[in-house]
N, C-alpha and C positions, 0 to 999 in steps of 0.2 A: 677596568677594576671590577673585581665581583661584586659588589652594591651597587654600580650600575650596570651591571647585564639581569642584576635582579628586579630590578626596579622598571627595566624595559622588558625583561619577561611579566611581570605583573600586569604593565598598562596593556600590552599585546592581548596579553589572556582577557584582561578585564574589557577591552574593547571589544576584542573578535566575541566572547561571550554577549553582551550585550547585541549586537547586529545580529548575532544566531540566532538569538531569541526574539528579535523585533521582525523578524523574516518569518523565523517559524509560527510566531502567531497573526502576523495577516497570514500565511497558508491554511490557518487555520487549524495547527496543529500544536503539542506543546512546548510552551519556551522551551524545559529543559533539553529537548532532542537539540536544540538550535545552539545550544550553551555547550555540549555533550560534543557534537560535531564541530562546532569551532575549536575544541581543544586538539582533537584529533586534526583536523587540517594545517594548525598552525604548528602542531607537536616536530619534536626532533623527527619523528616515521616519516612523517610529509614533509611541507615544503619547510619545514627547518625552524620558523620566525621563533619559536623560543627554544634554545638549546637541552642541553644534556639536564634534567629538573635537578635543580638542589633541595638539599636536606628544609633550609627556610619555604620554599612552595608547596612543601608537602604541608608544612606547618600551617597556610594558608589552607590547604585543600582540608586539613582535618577540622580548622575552628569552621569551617564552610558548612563542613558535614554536622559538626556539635549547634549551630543556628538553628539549621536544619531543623533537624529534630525538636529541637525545644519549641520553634514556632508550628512544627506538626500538635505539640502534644499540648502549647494554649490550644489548640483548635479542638481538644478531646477533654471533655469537661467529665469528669469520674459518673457526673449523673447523666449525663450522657449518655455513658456505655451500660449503666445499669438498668435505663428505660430501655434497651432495645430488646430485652429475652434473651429465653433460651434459643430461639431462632437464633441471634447473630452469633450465639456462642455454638450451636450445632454449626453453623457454616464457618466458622470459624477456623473449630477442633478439626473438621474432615477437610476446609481447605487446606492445613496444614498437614493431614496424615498424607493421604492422597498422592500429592506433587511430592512431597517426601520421599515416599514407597516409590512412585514413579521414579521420579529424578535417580535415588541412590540404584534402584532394581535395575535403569540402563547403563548406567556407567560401571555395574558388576557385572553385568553380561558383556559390553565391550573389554569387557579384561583391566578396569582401571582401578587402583589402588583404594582399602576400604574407605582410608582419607579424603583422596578424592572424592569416592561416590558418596558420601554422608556429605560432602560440602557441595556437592552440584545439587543433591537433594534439599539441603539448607534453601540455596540458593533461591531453588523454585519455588520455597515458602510463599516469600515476600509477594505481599501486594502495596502497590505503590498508595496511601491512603488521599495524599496531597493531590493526583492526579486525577482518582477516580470521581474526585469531590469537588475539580475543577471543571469536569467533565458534565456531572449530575448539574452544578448549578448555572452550568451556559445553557443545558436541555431545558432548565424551571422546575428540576424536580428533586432538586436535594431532600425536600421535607416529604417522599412520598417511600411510602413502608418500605421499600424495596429499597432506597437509597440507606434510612437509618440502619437495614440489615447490614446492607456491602459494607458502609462505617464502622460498623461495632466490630463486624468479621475480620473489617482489617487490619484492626489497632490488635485482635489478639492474635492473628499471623503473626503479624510483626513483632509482640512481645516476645513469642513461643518460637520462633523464627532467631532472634538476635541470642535467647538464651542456648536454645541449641548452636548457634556462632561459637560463643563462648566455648561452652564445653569442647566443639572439633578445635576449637584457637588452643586450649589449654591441651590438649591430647597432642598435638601437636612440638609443642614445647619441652613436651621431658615423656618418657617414660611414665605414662598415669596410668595405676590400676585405677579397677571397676569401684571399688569405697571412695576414689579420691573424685571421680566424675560423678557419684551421689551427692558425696557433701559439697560438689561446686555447683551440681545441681540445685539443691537444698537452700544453700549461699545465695544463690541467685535468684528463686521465686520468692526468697525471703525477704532482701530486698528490693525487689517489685512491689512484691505486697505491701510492707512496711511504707516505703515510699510513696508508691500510689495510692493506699487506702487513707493513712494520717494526714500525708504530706497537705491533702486538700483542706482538714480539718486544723491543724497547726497553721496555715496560713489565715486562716477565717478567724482565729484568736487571737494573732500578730495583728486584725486589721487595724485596730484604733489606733493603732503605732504608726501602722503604714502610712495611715491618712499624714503623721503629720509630718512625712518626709519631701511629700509632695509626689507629682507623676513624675519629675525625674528623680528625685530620689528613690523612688520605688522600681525604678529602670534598673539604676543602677542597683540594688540592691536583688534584682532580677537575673541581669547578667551575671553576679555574682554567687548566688543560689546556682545558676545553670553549668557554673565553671568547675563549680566544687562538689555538684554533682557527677558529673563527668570524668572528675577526677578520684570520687571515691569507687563509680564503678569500674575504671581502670585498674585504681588500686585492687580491688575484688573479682581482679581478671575478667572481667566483663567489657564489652564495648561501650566505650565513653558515650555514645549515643544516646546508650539504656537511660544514663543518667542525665541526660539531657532531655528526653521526653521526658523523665518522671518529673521535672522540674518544672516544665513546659505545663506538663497532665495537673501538677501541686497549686499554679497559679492560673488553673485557665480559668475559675471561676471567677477571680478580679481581674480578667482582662479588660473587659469594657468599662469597670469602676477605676481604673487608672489610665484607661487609652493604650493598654501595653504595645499591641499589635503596632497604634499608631505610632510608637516612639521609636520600637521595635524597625518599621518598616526601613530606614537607609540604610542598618546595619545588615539587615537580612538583605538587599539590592547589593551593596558591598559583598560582604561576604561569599555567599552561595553561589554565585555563580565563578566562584574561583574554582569550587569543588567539582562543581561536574568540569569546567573549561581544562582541569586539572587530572582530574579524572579520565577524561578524554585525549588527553597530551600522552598519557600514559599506554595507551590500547597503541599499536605497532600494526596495525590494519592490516598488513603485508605476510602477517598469519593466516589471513582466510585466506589469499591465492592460494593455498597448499589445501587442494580437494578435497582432504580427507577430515582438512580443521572445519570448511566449509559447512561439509555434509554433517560434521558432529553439529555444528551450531545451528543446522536447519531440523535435526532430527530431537534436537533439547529443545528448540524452539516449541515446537510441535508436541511435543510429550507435556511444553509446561502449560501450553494452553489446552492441550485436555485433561492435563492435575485439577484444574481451577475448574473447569464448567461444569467436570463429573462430580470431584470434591465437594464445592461450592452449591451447585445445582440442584444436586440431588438431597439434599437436604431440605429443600424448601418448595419440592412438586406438589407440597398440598394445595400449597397458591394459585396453581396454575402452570401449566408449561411454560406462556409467556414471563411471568414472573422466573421462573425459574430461570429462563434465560438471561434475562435482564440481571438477576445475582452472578450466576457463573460468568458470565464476562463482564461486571463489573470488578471483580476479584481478578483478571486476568492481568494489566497491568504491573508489569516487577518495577519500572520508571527509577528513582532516586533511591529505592531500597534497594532494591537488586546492584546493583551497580556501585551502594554501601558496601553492600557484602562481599562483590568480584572485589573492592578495594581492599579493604579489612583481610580478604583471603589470600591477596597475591602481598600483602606488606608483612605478614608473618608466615609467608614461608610454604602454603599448605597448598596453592595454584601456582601454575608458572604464566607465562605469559598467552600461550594458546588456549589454556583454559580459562584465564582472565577473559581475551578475546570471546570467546563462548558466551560468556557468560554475558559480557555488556553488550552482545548482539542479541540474544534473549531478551536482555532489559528493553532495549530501545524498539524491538520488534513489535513485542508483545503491549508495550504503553503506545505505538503510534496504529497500531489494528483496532483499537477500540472506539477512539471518537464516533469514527465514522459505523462500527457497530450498533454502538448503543442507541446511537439517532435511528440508526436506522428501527431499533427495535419498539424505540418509544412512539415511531412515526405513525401519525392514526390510529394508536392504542387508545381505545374505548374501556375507559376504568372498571366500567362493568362485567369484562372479560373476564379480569381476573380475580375475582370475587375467590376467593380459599372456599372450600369443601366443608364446611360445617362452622366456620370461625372467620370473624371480621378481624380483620390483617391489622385495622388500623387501630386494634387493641393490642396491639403486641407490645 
C-alpha cells in the first residue's frame, strides 16, 4: 500500500538522518553534512532503501525547510543586526555583489543560459548563518567583533540572496518584462521591511495578551504566525522561507520570555532533518562520474570560495589582515542555504539535475573546509594583533 511505503520511507530517512548526524558530530564535523549524506546513500541513486519520493516527502522536506528558517530568524533579534554597523552591512552588500558577479560571469563564459548563470550566482550568495554561528561558539568566540560582523553579514546575504531567488523563480514562470521584475522587486523589500521592522514592534504590544495564553499557547500561536507567513510570501511569489524568518526575526525578542526555542526544540529534531535527509535522496550522485559535471562542481566550488574571502574580506582590512581573514571565511559556508536554493531551483524548473548536483556539492564543500579553518585561524591569536588602524573594533 502507498501509506506504508510512505510511512517506511519516513522512518528510513528519519533514522539514517539522525545516525548521519550522531557520526558526523563525534568527527567532529557538522550534523547537517551527516543528515545530507544519509539521504543520498539511502535515495533511489544508491542503494534504493527509500524508493521513487512522493509528492507527500516533498511536503515533509518543505515544512523542514519553513522550521528552519523560523528557528534561524528567533536566533536574529532586529537589535541585533542593528548593533553591528555599517561594517556588517559593508560585508554584507559586497559579500553578495562579489560571488554574484563571480558565480553568474562563470557560467556565461562556459556558454550556459542567462537563467542559469544568475541562479548559480544566486546560489553562491548564500552563507549558511546556523553553521557559521555553530562553529564561532564551539571556538568561545561568538561575542568577539569579528563574529557579530560574519552574523549581521549573513542574515543580509541571505535576505538579498532569497529576494534575488524570487525574482530568477518568477522570470522563470512566464514571460516577465523589466517593470514586472521592479515591482516584484519593490513587493518584496516591502515586505521584508514591513515585516521585519513592525513585526518586532507589534509582537511587543501583543505581549500582555501573550502572557495570558501561557508558553504553550504562545507556541502555538507561534507556529501559526510562521505558517501564514510562509504562506503569504508564497502567495507574493516569494520563497515561503522569507516568511518564515520574518516570523522567526518578529518573535526573537520573546524567545527566552516564553522558552520558545525550548518548546520549539522536538519539532525542529522532527522536522529538519527530513529536509536535508530529503534533500539529499534527491541529488543522483552518478552525475559527478561524468568529468565534465565533476570539473564544473570543483571550478564553482573554487570561485565560491574566493566570492566570500575577497567580497567579505576586503571590506574589513582595516582590522587587520587576521581579522580579515577570520570574516572572509566565516562567510564561506553555503550549508542549509545553499542547498535551500539548489532545491527551490531544481522544483521550479530553472536547474536540472547536474546543476542541482553542482550546487549541493558547493554547499557541502564549502560548510565542511571551514571548521577546521577557522580554529585554525583563531589558534594562538593574540587580541592585541588585531587592534583596527585608528578605531576600537569593539565599538562597532
Amino acid at each position: 500500500m502507498m501509506g506504508d511505503s510512505l510511512l517506511v520511507d519516513l522512518t528510513v530517512l528519519f533514522i539514517g538522518a539522525k545516525l548521519g548526524a550522531a557520526l558526523f558530530a563525534r568527527l567532529g564535523q557538522p550534523e547537517v553534512i551527516g543528515e545530507l549524506l544519509a539521504g543520498v546513500i539511502l535515495g533511489p541513486h544508491v542503494i534504493g532503501a527509500v524508493g521513487e519520493l512522493e509528492e507527500t516527502l516533498h511536503v515533509f522536506q518543505e515544512l523542514g525547510a519553513v522550521i528552519l528558517l523560523f528557528v534561524v530568524g528567533l536566533d536574529t533579534p532586529l537589535s541585533d543586526l542593528k548593533a553591528v554597523g555599517g561594517r556588517s552591512l559593508a560585508v554584507g552588500i559586497s559579500g553578495v555583489a562579489v560571488p554574484f558577479a563571480l558565480g553568474a560571469g562563470l557560467m556565461l563564459l562556459l556558454g550556459r543560459s542567462g537563467t542559469q548563470s544568475v541562479f548559480i550566482g544566486t546560489a553562491m550568495v548564500a552563507t549558511s548563518v546556523g553553521i557559521t554561528a555553530r562553529v564561532l561558539a564551539d571556538l568561545g568566540e561568538i561575542r568577539s567583533p569579528q563574529a557579530r560582523i560574519i552574523l549581521g553579514a549573513a542574515v543580509i546575504d541571505d535576505i538579498l540572496g532569497l529576494l534575488v531567488l524570487a525574482v530568477v523563480a518568477a522570470s522563470v514562470a512566464g514571460s516577465v518584462s523589466a517593470g514586472s521584475i521592479i515591482v516584484l522587486a519593490i513587493l518584496a523589500i516591502t515586505f521584508v521591511a514591513l515585516v521585519g521592522g513592525l513585526g518586532p514592534k507589534l509582537i511587543d504590544r501583543l505581549t500582555p495578551y501573550l502572557d495570558r495564553l501561557g508558553n504553550q499557547g504562545v507556541l502555538i500561536v507561534s507556529l501559526a504566525l510562521c505558517l501564514g507567513l510562509a504562506s503569504l510570501a508564497e502567495a507574493l511569489r516569494l520563497a515561503a522561507i522569507i516568511g518564515a524568518f520574518l516570523a522567526g526575526m518578529a518573535l526573537a525578542e520573546t524567545r527566552d520570555r516564553y522558552q520558545l526555542e525550548e518548546h520549539l526544540a522536538p519539532v525542529y529534531s522532527f522536522l529538519v532533518p527530513f529536509f536535508f535527509a530529503i534533500t539529499g535522496a534527491v541529488l543522483d550522485p552518478s552525475v559527478l562520474a561524468d568529468p565534465e559535471i565533476a570539473l564544473l562542481a570543483t571550478v564553482v566550488t573554487v570561485v565560491a570560495v574566493a566570492g566570500k574571502l575577497i567580497g567579505c574580506g576586503v571590506p574589513v582590512l582595516s582590522m587587520g589582515r587576521r581579522s580579515a581573514q577570520i570574516v572572509g571565511v566565516g562567510m564561506v559556508p553555503r550549508g542549509e542555504v545553499g542547498i535551500l536554493v539548489a532545491t527551490v531551483g531544481l522544483a521550479q524548473g530553472i536547474i536540472g539535475n547536474e546543476l542541482y548536483a553542482v550546487v549541493v556539492t558547493m554547499s557541502i564543500a564549502t560548510t565542511i573546509v571551514v571548521p577546521p579553518v577557522l580554529a585554525r585561524l583563531y589558534e594562538g591569536r593574540a587580541r592585541h594583533l588585531d587592534r583596527p588602524r585608528g578605531r576600537d573594533i569593539e565599538g562597532i
